[in-house]
C-alpha positions in Angstrom: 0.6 -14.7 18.7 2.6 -16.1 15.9 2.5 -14.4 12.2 0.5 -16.0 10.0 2.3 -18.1 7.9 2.1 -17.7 3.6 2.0 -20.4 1.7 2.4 -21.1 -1.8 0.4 -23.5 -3.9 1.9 -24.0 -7.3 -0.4 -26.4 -10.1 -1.5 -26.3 -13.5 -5.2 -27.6 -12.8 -7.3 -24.7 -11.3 -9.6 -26.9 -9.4 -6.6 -28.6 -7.6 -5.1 -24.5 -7.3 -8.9 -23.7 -6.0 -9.0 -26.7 -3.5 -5.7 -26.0 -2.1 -6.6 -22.1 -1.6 -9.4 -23.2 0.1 -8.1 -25.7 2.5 -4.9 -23.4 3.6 -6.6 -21.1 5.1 -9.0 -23.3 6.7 -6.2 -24.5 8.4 -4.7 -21.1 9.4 -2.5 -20.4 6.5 -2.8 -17.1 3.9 -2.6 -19.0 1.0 -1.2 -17.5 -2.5 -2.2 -19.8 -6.0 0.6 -19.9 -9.1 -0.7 -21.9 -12.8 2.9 -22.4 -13.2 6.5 -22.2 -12.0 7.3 -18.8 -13.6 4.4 -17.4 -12.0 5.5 -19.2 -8.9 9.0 -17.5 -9.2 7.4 -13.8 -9.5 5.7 -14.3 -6.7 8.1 -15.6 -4.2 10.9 -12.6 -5.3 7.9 -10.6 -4.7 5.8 -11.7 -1.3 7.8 -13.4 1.5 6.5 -16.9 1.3 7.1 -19.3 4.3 6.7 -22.9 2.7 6.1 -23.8 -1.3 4.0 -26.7 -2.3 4.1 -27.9 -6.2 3.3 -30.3 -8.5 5.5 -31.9 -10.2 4.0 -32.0 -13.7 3.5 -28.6 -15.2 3.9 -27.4 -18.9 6.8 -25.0 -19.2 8.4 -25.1 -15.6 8.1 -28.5 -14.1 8.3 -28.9 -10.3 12.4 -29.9 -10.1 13.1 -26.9 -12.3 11.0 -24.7 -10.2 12.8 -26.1 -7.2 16.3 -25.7 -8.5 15.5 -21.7 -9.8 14.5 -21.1 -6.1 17.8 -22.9 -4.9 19.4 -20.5 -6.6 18.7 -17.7 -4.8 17.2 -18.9 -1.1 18.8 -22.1 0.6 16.2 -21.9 3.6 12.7 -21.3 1.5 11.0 -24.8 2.3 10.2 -27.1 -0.5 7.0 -30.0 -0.5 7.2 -31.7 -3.8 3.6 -33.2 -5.0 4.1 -36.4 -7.5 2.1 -39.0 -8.6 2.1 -42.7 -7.5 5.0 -44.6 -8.6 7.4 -41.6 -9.0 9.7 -42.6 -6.1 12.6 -42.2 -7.9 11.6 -38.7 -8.9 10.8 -37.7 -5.5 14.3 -38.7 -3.9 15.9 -36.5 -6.7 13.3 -33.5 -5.3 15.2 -34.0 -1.7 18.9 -34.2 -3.0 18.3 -31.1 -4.7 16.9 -29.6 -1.2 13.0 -30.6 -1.0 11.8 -30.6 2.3 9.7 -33.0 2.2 6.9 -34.9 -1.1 3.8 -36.7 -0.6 1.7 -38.7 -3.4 -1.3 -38.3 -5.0 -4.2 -38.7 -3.8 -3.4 -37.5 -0.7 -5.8 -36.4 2.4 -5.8 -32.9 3.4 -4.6 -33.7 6.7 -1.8 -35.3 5.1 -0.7 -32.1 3.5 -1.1 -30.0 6.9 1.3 -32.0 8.6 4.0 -31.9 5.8 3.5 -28.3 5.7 3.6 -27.7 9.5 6.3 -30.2 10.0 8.5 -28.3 6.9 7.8 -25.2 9.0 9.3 -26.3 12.0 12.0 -28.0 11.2 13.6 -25.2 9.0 13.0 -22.9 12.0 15.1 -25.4 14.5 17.8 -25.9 11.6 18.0 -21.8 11.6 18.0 -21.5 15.0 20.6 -24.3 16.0 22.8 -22.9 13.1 22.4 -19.2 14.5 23.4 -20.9 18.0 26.3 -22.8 17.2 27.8 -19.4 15.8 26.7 -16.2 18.0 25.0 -17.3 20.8 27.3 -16.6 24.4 26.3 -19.3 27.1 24.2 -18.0 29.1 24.8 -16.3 32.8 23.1 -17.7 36.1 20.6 -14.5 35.5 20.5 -11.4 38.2 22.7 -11.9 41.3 22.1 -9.5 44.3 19.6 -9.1 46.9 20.4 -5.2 47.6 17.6 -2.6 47.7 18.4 -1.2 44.0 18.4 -4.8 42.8 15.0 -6.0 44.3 13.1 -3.5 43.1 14.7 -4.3 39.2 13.5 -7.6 39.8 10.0 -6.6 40.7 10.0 -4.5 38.1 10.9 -7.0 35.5 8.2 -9.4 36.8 5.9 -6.9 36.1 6.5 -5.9 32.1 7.8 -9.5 31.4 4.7 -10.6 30.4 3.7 -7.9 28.4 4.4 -7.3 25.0 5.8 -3.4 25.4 9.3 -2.2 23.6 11.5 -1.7 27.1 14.4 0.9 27.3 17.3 -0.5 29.9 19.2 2.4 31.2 22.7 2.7 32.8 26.5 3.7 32.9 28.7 0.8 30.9 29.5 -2.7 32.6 26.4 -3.1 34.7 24.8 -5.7 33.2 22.0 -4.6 31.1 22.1 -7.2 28.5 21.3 -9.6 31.5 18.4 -7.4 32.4 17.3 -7.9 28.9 18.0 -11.7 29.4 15.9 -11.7 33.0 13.1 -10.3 30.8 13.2 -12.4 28.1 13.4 -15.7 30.4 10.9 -14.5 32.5 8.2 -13.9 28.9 6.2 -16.0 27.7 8.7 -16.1 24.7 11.2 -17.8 26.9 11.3 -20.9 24.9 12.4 -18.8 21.7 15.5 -17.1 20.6 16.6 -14.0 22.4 19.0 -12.5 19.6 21.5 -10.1 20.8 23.0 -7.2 18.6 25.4 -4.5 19.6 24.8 -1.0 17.5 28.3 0.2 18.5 30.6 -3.5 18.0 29.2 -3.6 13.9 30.7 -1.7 11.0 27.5 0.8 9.9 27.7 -0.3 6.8 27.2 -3.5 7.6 25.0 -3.1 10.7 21.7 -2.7 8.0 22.5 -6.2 6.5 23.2 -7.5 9.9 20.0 -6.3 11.0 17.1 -6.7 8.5 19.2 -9.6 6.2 19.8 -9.6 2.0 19.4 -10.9 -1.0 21.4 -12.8 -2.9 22.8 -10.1 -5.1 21.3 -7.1 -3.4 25.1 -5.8 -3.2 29.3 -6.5 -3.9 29.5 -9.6 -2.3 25.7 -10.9 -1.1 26.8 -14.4 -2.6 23.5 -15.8 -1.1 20.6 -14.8 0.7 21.3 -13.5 4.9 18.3 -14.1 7.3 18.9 -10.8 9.5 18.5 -10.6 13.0 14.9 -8.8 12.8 13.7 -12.3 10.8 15.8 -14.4 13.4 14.0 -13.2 16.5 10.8 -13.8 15.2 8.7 -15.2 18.1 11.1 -14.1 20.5 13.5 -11.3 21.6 15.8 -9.1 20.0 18.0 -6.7 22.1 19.6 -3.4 20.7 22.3 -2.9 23.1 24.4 0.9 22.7 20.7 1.8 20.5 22.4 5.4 20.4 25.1 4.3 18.4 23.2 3.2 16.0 23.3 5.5 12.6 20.2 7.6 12.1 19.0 6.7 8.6 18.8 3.0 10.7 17.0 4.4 13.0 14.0 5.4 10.8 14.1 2.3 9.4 14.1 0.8 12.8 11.3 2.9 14.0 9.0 1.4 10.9 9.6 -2.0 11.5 8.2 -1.1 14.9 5.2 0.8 13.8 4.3 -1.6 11.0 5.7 -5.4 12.2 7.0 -6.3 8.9 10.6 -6.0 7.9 12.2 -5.9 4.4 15.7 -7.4 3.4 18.2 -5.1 1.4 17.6 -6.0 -2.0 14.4 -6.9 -1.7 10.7 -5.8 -1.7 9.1 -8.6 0.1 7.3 -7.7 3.3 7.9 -10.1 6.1 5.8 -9.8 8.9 7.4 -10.3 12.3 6.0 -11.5 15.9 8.8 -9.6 18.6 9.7 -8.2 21.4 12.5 -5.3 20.8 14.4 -4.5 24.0 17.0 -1.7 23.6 19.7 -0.2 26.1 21.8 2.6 26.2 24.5 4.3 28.9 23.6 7.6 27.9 21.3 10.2 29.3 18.4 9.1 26.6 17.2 12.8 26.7 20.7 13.9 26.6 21.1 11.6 23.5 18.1 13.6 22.0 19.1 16.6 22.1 22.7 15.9 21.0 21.7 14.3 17.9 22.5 10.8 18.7 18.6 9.7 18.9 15.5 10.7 17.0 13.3 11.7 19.3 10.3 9.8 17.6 12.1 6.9 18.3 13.2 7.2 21.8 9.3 7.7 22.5 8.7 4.2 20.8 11.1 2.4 22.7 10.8 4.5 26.0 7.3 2.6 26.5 9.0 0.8 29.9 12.4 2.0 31.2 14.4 -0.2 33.4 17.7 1.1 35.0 20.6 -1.0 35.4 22.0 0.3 39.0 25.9 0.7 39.4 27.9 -1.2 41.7 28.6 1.5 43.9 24.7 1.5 44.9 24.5 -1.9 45.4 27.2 -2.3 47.6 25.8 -5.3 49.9 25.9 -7.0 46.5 30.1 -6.9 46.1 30.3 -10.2 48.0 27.4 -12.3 46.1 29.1 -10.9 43.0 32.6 -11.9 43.9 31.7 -15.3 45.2 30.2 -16.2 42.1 32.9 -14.7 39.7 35.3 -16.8 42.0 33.3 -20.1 41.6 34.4 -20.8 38.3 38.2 -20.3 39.2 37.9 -22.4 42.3 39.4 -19.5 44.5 38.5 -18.2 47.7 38.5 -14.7 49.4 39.8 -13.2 52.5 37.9 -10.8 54.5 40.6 -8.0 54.1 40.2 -8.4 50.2 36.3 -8.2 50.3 36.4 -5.5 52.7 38.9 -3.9 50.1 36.2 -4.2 46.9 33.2 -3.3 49.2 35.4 0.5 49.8 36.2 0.9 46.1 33.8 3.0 43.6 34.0 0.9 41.4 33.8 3.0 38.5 34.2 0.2 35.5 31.1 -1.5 37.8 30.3 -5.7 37.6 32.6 -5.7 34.7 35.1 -4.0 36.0 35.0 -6.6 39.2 34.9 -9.3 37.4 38.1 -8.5 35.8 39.3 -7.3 39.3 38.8 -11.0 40.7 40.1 -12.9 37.5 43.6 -11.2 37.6 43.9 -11.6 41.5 42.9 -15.6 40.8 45.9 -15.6 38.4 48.2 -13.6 40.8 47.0 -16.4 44.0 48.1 -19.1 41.8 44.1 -20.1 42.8 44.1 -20.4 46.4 42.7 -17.2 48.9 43.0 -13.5 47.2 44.7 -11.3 49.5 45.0 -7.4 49.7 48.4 -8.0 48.0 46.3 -9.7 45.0 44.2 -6.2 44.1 45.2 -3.5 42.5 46.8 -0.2 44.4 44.1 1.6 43.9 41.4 -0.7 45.4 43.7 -1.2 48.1 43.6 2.0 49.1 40.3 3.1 48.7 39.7 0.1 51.7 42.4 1.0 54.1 40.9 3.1 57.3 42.5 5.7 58.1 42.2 5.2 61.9 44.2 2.1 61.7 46.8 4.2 59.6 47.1 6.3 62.1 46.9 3.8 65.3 50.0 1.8 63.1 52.2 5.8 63.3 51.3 6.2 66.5 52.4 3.2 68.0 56.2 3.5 66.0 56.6 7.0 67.2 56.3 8.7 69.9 56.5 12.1 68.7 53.2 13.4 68.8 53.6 16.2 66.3 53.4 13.1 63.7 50.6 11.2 64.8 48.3 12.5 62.0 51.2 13.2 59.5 50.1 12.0 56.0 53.5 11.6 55.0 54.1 9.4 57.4 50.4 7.3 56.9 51.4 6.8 53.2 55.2 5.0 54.0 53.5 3.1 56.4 51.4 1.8 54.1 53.3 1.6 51.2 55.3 -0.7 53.3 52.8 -3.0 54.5 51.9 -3.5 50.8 55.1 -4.2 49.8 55.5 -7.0 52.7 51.8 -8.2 51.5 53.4 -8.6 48.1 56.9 -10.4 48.5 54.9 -12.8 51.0 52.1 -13.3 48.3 55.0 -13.8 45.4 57.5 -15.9 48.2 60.0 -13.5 47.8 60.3 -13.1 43.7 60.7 -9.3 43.3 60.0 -9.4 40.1 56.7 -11.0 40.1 55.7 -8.1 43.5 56.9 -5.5 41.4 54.0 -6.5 38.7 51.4 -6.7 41.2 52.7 -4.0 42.7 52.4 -2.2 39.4 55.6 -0.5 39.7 59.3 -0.7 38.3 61.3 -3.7 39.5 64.0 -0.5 40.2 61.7 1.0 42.4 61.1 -2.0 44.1 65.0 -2.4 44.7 64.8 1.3 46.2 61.9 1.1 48.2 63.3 -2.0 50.1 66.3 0.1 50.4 64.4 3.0 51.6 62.3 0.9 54.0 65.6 -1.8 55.0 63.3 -4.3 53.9 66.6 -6.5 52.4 
C-alpha cells in the first residue's frame, strides 16, 4: 500500500482553509492548512509535503511569490495554482515559473482531486524517466539455467516474491545476485515500479549518505539544489543494496532506522518522508563472518536476514555452462564447437557467470565471429578440459617405448603442441596474433616451433 500522500492547502479565508482540510482527507490525503505563504514556507522546510495548493491572492506573500520562494530550493515539489475567473494571463505566468497545474474559482471538489492526483503522477513519471535515462542498465533476459541448484532458487523466489520481507541474497562475486534481486522484483507485485539499484562498495562513503537518502539545497559545499536519494526514488518499488557489507557503519544505523520506522530524512533536512519499499540486500561474504569481523552490525544483519537466497556458483551448476554460453553468444552472432563447450563445462570457473561471460566475448573477438574453438579459450581452460586418457592414448601411439606411456613430461609437449597447431590454424598462420592467444612471447613461439619442427 502506497504512503499516504501530504498535502498542503495554502489561503487567507479560514472557511476555504476549513473546507479544503476537510475534503483532503475525505479523499485519502493528510491534509496540512497555512493563512499565508510564510507559513506555508515553514511548513514545507519542515514536513515533507507531496503536492501544494494556493491561492493566489494573499496579504503579505501572494501565490507567485510563494511559488517562486519554493523554486528556490525544490525543482520537483508540485505546484496547483488557485485564481479567480478571468486571471488567465496570471495563471500562464504560475506554469512558466514551474506550476504544475491552476484551476478557477468556483471550482467542484472533484475538480481539485484530479488536479491534485494528476500533479502527483506526473512528477513521479518525470522522476522516474529522468532517473532511467541516467542509471538504469537494460535489463537481462532474467535467470537462465535449469540445473538442480537453480530450480530450487527459482522456487524459492516464487515463494517470498509476493511478500513484503527484507531478503538477504548470498554468494561468491560474479554470480548474478543482482539478477536474483531483479527475478524478485519482477516477479512482486511491485513489478510495474522502479527497482533502484545501488552498489555500497562502487560509491565514495562520503558520498554514499547523499546518494542514499538525498539533500538539501545547501545542506553541504556544493548541494547547489535539492537530490531525491535513492531511498525516496524506490518508493513503491525496490531498492537493492548490493556489497551491504561494504557499507560504512554509521550508514548502517541509519539504514537500520529507515527500516524500523519507514520514513527517511534528507541530509540537511528535518522532514520525515515516509516510504512504501522493498529493501533487498546482497553480499559475498560469510554474513556471520561479516559479524564478527566488524564489517556488519549484527542488529542489522538480523533485519535484513528475514529471507536468505543464495546465488549458487557456476561450478554447481554445471549442466547450466551450455545455456549460459549460448545465450552470452547470441548477441555476438557466434557459434560453439563441442570441444570448446566441453572445455568450459571442465573448468572451475572460479570468476563464475561473469567470469564466462568474459571467457566467451574475447574468444568471439579471437574467431573473428564464426565457431569458438579450443584455440579461442584461454590455456588454462584448455587444460582443465583435456582428459588425460586421450593424452596418454596420443604418447602411446608416437612411441613405442613403454617406459613413457604415462610420462607427464611427455603428455604436456604433446599437448602443448596440439595447441599450438590449434592456434596458427585458428590465426591462418600469423604468429603474432597465436602468440596472443596463446598468451605467450612471440620469442617463445619462434622456439617452440623450433623445438617441435613445426616451421
Amino acid at each position: 500500500m502506497d504512503a499516504l500522500k501530504t498535502i498542503l492547502a495554502v489561503d487567507d479565508e479560514p472557511n476555504m482553509r476549513r473546507l479544503l482540510e476537510i475534503s483532503l482527507r475525505q479523499a485519502g490525503y493528510k491534509a496540512l492548512v497555512a493563512e499565508d505563504g510564510k507559513q506555508a514556507l515553514t511548513i514545507i522546510h519542515t514536513q515533507n509535503v507531496d503536492c501544494v495548493v494556493s491561492d493566489l491572492h494573499m496579504p503579505g506573500m501572494n501565490g507567485l511569490a510563494l511559488l517562486q520562494q519554493i523554486r528556490q530550493t525544490s525543482e520537483r515539489l508540485p505546484f496547483i495554482m488557485v485564481t479567480a475567473q478571468g486571471e488567465i494571463q496570471t495563471a500562464v505566468e504560475a506554469m512558466k515559473l514551474g506550476a504544475a497545474d491552476y484551476i478557477q474559482r468556483p471550482f467542484e471538489l472533484e475538480t481539485l482531486e484530479m488536479a491534485i492526483s494528476k500533479a502527483i503522477s506526473n512528477n513521479r513519471i518525470a522522476l522516474e524517466n529522468s532517473y532511467l535515462k541516467a542509471d538504469q542498465q537494460p535489463a537481462e533476459n532474467g535467470l537462465i539455467g535449469q540445473s538442480k541448484a537453480m530450480f530450487v532458487l527459482k522456487q524459492m523466489i516464487q515463494q517470498v516474491a509476493p511478500e513484503k520481507a527484507t531478503v538477504l541474497i548470498t554468494g561468491e562475486t560474479g554470480t548474478g545476485k543482482e539478477l536474483i534481486a531483479k527475478a524478485l522484483h519482477a516477479a512482486s507485485p511491485r513489478k510495474n515500479a522502479l527497482f533502484v539499484p545501488v552498489n555500497c562498495a562502487a560509491i565514495p562513503a562520503d558520498i554514499l549518505e547523499s546518494e542514499l537518502f538525498g539533500h538539501e539545497k545547501g545542506a553541504f559545499t556544493g548541494a547547489v539544489k535539492e537530490r531525491v536519494g535513492k531511498f525516496e526514488l524506490a518508493d513503491g518499488g525496490t531498492l537493492f543494496l548490493d556489497e551491504i557489507t561494504e557499507m560504512p557503519i554509521h550508514l548502517q544505523a541509519k539504514l537500520l532506522r529507515v527500516l524500523q520506522e519507514g520514513v527517511v530524512e534528507k541530509l540537511g533536512g528535518n522532514r520525515q518522508i515516509a516510504l512504501d519499499i522493498r529493501v533487498v540486500a546482497a553480499t559475498n561474504r560469510d554474513p556471520m563472518q561479516a559479524v564478527k569481523d566488524g564489517k556488519l552490525r549484527e542488529d542489522l544483519y538480523y533485519r535484513l536476514n528475514v529471507f536468505q537466497l543464495n546465488s549458487p556458483a557456476l561450478r554447481e551448476r554445471e549442466a547450466d555452462v551450455a545455456l549460459l554460453a549460448q545465450h552470452f553468444l547470441a548477441k555476438r552472432g557466434a557459434l560453439l564447437a563441442d570441444s570448446a563447450l566441453g572445455c568450459l563445462q571442465a573448468y572451475r570457473w572460479p570468476g563464475n557467470v561473469r567470469e564466462l561471460e568474459n571467457v566467451l566475448e574475447r574468444a568471439a573477438i579471437l574467431s573473428g565471429g564464426r565457431t569458438i574453438e579450443p584455440a579461442h579459450l584461454p590455456a588454462d581452460i584448455v587444460s582443465a578440459c583435456a582428459p588425460a586418457t586421450s593424452i596418454v592414448s596420443s604418447v602411446i601411439t608416437q612411441t613405442e617405448n613403454t617406459a613413457h606411456q604415462f610420462s607427464i613430461p611427455a603428455a604436456t609437449q604433446q599437448l602443448e603442441r596440439q595447441l599450438i597447431e590449434q592456434a596458427l590454424s585458428a590465426c591462418k598462420g600469423n604468429k603474432a596474433k597465436a602468440a596472443k592467444l596463446l598468451e605467450i612471447s612471440e620469442r617463445s613461439l619462434w622456439y617452440k616451433l623450433d623445438q617441435y619442427s613445426l616451421k
